[in-house]
C-alpha positions in Angstrom: 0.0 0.0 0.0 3.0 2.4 0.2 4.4 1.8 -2.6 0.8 2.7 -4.3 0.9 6.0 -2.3 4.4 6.9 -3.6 3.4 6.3 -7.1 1.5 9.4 -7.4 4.4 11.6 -5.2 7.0 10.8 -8.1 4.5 11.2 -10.6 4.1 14.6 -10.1 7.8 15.5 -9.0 8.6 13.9 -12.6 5.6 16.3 -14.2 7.3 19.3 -12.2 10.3 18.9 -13.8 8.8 17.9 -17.1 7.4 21.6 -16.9 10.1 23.4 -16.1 12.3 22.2 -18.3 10.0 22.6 -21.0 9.4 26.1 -19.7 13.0 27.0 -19.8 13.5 26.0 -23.4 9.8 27.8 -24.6 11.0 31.2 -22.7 14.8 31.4 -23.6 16.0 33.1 -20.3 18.9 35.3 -20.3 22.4 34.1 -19.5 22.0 35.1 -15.8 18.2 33.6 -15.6 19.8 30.6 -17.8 22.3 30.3 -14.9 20.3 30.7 -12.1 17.8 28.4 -13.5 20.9 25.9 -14.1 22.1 26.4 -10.8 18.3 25.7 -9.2 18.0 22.7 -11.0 21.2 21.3 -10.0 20.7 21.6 -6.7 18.4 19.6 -4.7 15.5 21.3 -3.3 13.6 20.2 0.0 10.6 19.4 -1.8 11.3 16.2 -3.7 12.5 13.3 -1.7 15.7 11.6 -1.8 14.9 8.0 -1.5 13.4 7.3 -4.8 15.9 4.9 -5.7 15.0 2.9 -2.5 11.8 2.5 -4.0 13.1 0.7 -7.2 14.8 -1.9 -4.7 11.8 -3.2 -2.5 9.6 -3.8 -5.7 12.4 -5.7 -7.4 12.9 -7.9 -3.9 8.8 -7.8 -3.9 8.9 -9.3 -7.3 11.5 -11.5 -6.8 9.4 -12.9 -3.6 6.5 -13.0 -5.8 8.7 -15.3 -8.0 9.8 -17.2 -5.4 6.3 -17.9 -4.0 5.0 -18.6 -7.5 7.6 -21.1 -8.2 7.2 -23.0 -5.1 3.5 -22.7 -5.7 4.2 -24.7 -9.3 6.3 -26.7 -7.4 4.1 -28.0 -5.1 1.5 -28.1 -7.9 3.8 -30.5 -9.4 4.3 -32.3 -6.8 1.0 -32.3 -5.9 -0.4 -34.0 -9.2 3.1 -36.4 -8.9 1.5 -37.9 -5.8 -2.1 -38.0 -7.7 -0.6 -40.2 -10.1 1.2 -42.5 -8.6 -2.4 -42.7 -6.1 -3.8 -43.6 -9.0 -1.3 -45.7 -10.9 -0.8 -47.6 -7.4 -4.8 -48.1 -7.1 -4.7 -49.5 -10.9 -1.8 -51.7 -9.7 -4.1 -52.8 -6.5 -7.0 -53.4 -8.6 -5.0 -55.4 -10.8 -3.5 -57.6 -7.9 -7.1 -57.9 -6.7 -8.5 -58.8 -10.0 -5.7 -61.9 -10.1 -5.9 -62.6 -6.8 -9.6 -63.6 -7.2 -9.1 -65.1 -10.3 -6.5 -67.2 -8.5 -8.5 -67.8 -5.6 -11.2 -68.8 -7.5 -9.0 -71.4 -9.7 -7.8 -73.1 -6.2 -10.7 -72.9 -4.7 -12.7 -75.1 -8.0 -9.5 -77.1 -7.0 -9.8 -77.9 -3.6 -13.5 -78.6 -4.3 -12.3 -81.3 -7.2 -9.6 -82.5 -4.5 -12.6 -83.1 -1.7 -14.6 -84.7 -4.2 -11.9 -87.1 -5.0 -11.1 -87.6 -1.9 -14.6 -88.1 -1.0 -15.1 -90.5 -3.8 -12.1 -93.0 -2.4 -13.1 -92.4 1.2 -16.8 -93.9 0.2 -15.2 -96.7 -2.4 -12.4 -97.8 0.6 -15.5 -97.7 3.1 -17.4 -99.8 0.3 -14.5 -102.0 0.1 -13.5 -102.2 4.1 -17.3 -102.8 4.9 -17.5 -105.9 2.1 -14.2 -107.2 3.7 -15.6 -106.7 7.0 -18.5 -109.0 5.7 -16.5 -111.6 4.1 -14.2 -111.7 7.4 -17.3 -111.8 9.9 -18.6 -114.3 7.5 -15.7 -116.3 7.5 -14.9 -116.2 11.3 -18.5 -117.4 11.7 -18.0 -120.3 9.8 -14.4 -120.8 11.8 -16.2 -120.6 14.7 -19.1 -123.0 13.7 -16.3 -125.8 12.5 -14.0 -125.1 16.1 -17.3 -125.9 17.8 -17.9 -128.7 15.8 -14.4 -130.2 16.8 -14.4 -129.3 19.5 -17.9 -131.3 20.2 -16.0 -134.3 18.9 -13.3 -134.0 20.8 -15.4 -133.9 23.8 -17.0 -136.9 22.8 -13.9 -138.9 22.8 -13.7 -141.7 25.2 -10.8 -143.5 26.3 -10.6 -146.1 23.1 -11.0 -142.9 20.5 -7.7 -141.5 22.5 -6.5 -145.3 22.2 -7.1 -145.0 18.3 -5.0 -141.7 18.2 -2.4 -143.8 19.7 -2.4 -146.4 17.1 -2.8 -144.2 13.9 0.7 -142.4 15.2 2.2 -145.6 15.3 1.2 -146.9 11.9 2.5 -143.2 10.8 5.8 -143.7 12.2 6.3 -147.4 10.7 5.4 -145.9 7.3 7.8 -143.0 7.5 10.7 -145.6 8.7 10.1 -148.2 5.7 10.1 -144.8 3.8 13.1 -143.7 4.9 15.1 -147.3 4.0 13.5 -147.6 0.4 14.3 -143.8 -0.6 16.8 -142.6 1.4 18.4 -145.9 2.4 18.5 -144.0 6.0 19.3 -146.7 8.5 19.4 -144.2 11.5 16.6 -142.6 10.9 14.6 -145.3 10.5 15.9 -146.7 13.5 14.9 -143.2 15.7 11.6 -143.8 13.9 10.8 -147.5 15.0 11.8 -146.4 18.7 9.5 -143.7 18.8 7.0 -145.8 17.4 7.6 -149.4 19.9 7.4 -146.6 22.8 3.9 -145.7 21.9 2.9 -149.1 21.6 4.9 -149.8 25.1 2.5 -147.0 26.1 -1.0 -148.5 25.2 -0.3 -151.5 26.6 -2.3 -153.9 25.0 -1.9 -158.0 24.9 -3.3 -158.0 21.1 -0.1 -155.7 20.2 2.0 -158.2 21.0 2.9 -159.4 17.7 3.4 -155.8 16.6 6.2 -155.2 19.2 8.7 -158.3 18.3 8.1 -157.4 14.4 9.5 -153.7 15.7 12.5 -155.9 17.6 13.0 -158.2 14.7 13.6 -154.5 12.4 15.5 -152.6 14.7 17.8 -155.4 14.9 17.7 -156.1 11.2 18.5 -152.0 10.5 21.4 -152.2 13.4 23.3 -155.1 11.2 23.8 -153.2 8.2 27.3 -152.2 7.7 28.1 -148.8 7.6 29.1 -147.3 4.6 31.3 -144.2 4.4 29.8 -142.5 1.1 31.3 -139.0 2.0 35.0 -140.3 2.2 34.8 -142.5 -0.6 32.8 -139.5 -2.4 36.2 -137.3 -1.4 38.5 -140.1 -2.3 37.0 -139.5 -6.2 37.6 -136.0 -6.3 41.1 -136.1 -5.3 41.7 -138.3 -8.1 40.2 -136.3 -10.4 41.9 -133.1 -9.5 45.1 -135.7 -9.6 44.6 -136.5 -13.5 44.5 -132.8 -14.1 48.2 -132.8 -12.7 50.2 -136.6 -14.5 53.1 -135.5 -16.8 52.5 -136.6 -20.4 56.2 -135.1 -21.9 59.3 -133.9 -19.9 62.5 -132.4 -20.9 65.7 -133.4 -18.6 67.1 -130.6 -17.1 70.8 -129.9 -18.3 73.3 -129.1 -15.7 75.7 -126.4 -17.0 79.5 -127.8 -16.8 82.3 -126.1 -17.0 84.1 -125.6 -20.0 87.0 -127.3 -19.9 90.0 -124.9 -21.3 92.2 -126.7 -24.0 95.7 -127.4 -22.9 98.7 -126.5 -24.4 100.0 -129.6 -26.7 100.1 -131.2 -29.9 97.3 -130.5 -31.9 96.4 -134.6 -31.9 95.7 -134.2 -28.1 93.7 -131.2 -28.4 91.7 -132.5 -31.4 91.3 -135.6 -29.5 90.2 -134.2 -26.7 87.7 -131.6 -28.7 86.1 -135.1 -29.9 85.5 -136.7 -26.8 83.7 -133.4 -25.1 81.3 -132.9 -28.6 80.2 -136.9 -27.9 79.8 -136.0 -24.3 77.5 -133.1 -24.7 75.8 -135.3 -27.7 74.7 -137.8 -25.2 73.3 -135.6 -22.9 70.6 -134.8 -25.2 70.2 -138.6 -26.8 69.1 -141.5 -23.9 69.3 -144.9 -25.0 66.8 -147.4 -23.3 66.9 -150.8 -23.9 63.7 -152.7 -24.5 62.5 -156.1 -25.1 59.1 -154.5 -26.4 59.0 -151.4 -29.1 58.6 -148.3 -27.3 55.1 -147.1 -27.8 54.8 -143.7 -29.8 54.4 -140.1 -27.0 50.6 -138.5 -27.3 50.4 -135.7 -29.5 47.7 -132.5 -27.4 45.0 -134.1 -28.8 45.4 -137.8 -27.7 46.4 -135.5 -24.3 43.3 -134.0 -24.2 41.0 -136.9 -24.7 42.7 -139.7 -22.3 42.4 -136.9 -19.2 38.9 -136.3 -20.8 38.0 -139.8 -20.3 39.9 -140.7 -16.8 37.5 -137.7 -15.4 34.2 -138.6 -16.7 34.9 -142.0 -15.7 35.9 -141.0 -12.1 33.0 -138.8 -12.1 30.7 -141.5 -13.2 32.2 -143.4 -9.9 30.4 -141.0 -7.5 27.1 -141.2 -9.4 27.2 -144.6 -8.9 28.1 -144.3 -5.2 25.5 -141.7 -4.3 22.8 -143.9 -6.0 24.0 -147.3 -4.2 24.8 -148.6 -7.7 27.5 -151.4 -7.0 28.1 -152.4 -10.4 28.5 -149.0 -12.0 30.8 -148.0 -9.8 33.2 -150.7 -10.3 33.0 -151.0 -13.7 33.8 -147.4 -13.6 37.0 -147.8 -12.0 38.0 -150.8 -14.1 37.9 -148.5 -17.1 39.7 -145.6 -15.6 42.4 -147.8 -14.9 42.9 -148.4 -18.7 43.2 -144.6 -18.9 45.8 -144.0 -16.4 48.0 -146.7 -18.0 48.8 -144.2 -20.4 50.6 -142.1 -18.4 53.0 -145.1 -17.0 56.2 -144.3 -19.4 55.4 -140.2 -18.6 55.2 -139.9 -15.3 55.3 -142.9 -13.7 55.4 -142.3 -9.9 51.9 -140.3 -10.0 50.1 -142.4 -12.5 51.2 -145.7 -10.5 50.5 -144.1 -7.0 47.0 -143.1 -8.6 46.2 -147.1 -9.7 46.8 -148.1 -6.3 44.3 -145.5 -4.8 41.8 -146.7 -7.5 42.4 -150.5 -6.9 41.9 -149.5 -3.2 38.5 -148.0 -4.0 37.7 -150.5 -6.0 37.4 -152.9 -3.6 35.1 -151.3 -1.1 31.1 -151.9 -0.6 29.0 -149.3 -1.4 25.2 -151.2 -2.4 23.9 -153.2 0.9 21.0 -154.9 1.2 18.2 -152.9 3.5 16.0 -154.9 5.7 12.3 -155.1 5.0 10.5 -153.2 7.2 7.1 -153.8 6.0 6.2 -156.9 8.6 5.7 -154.4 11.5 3.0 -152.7 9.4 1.1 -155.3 8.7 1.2 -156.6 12.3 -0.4 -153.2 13.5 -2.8 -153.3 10.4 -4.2 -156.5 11.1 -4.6 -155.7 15.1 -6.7 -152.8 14.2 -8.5 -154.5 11.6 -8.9 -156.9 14.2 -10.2 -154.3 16.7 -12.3 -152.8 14.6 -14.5 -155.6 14.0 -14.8 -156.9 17.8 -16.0 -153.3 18.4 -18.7 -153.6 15.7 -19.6 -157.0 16.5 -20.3 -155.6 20.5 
C-alpha cells in the first residue's frame, strides 16, 4: 500500500520537472536567468524526496518474492499431481493384484472342491470295500467258529478207546515214514529213531493184542542195526582227489641240463687237443640222446589231442564213480574204476610215480562196498494193520 501512495508523489515531481524544463526551453532566459535556472535545477531542493531509488529496490525484492512464491506454488502443484498419479497408478496396480488374486483364488478354490470330491469318492469306495471285507471276514470267522465248535464237540465226545485209536494211527504213521526212509533214502538211523519212537507208543497203550506188533519192531530194529556202515562221504572225497590228480600226471618232460664247465684246452700237440675236442662234442651229444633198452617197441608219446581226450576220459569215468556211489549202484561204480584204470595206464612211461600211485588209490576203492542190502520193514506194518482191523471188528460185533 506504500508503494501505491508513492506512485503518485514521483508522478508529479517527474511532471514538475517535465514543466520546467519545457518552460526554460519555450521562454529562452537570459544568461544570468539561464544560470540561475541551471544552478536551481542542480541543486536539490527540499521538496522532492531523496529515496526514490529505495523504492526501485523493495519492488524488485517484492517481485522476486513473488517469483519465489509462484515457483514453489508450481512446485508443489507439481508435486501435488506427482503424488495423484502415482495414487492412482498404485490403485490401478491394487486393482489389478485384486482382480488376479480372485481369479486365483477362484481357480484353487474349483480345485480344492475337485480334491474333496476325489477324496470323498475313495473315502466312500475304501469304506465300500472295508465294509464288504468286514462282511467276508465276519462271515468267515463265523463259519471258523461253527467248524472249532464242531471239533471241539467231537473231541469232547472222545472216550478212552478214540484217545486209544490216536495212539495207534501215530504208530502206523511212524512205521510208514521208517520203511520210507530205508527204500528212498536208504537212512538206516533214521529209521531206526523212527521204529523207537514208534515201539514206545505201543509200550504206552499196553495192549496184549499188540503183542505181535512189538517183536516185528525188535526183529527190524535189529535187522537195521546189522547193516554195515558205509562211508559214502569219504569214498565221495576219495573221487575228487583223483580227479583233481589226473589234471596234474606228466604226459612229456625235458631233462634238465646241468651247465658244466668248459674245460679250457691245454697247451700240446694238436692230436691231443683234437682228440680231446672229440670226446667233449660226444659228451654233450649224449646228454641230449638217452638210450633205453627194451624187449618191447617203445610205444609212440601222445600228441595235445590224444592228451586232451585220455584226461577227458579218466574224469568222466571217475565222475561217473560218484554217481554210482550216491545212487547205491555197486556195479556201475566198479565198472567205472576198471575202465579208468585203462586210462591212467597211459601215463606209466610219462610220469610214472603219480600215474602208478594213482592205480593203487583206484584199486583201493575198487574194492570197497557201497550197495547193501536194506531190511524189510514192511512186517511191522502189517502186524499193527491187522490188530486194528482186528479191533475194529470186535467193536462192531459188541
Amino acid at each position: 500500500m506504500s508503494e501505491e501512495k508513492d506512485k503518485p508523489e514521483d508522478g508529479t515531481s517527474i511532471s514538475a520537472a517535465a514543466q520546467s524544463s519545457v518552460e526554460v526551453t519555450d521562454t529562452a532566459p537570459e544568461p544570468d536567468k539561464k544560470a540561475e535556472v541551471a544552478a536551481k535545477a542542480d541543486k536539490p531542493t527540499s521538496a522532492t524526496p531523496a529515496p526514490a531509488p529505495a523504492k526501485g529496490g523493495s519492488s524488485f525484492v517484492g517481485w522476486l518474492a513473488l517469483l519465489l512464491v509462484l515457483v514453489l506454488a508450481g512446485a508443489a502443484g507439481w508435486s501435488l499431481q506427482q503424488g495423484m498419479d502415482r495414487e492412482k497408478d498404485l490403485k490401478r496396480r491394487i486393482n489389478k493384484l485384486e482382480n488376479k488374486t480372485g481369479g486365483q483364488q477362484a481357480e484353487l478354490q474349483g480345485q480344492l472342491q475337485s480334491l474333496e470330491q476325489d477324496i470323498r469318492k475313495q473315502l466312500k469306495t475304501g469304506l465300500d470295500a472295508a465294509n464288504s471285507a468286514s462282511t467276508n471276514q465276519s462271515a468267515s470267522l463265523q463259519q471258523f467258529s461253527q467248524q472249532l465248535d464242531a471239533q471241539n464237540q467231537q473231541i469232547a465226545a472222545f472216550s478212552a478207546n478214540d484217545h486209544e485209536s490216536w495212539l495207534r494211527a501215530e504208530a502206523q504213521y511212524l512205521l510208514r515214514l521208517a520203511n520210507q526212509r530205508v527204500v528212498m533214502a536208504r537212512d538206516t538211523d533214521s529209521a531206526l529213531a523212527l521204529l523207537d519212537s514208534a515201539d514206545s507208543i505201543l509200550r504206552q497203550l499196553d495192549d496184549v493184542s499188540l503183542h505181535d506188533v512189538r517183536a516185528a519192531v525188535a526183529a527190524e530194529q535189529a535187522a537195521l542195526r546189522a547193516v554195515p556202515k558205509v562211508d559214502v562221504e569219504g569214498i565221495y572225497l576219495r573221487l575228487s582227489a583223483l580227479v583233481e590228480q589226473a589234471d596234474r600226471l606228466v604226459i612229456f618232460q625235458m631233462q634238465e641240463q646241468e651247465d658244466q664247465p668248459e674245460a679250457r684246452p691245454e697247451e700240446g700237440d694238436w692230436q691231443v687237443r683234437l682228440e680231446r675236442g672229440y670226446e667233449e662234442a660226444a659228451r654233450k651229444l649224449s646228454d641230449y640222446i638217452v638210450i633205453r633198452r627194451r624187449d618191447v617197441p617203445m610205444q609212440a608219446l601222445m600228441d595235445p589231442q590224444w592228451e586232451g581226450l585220455v584226461r577227458q576220459n579218466l574224469r568222466m569215468l571217475l565222475e561217473q564213480a560218484q554217481v554210482a556211489l550216491l545212487s547205491g549202484n555197486q556195479t556201475l561204480y566198479v565198472e567205472s574204476l576198471q575202465r579208468s584204470q585203462h586210462w591212467v595206464a597211459q601215463f606209466f612211461d610219462t610220469d610214472d610215480a603219480a600215474a602208478r600211485a594213482m592205480s593203487r588209490e583206484i584199486a583201493q576203492l575198487e574194492g570197497q562196498t557201497i550197495q547193501v542190502v536194506m531190511p524189510n520193514l514192511t512186517r511191522s506194518l502189517q502186524a499193527l494193520d491187522d490188530a486194528v482191523r482186528q479191533r475194529l471188528q470186535q467193536g462192531g460185533a459188541e
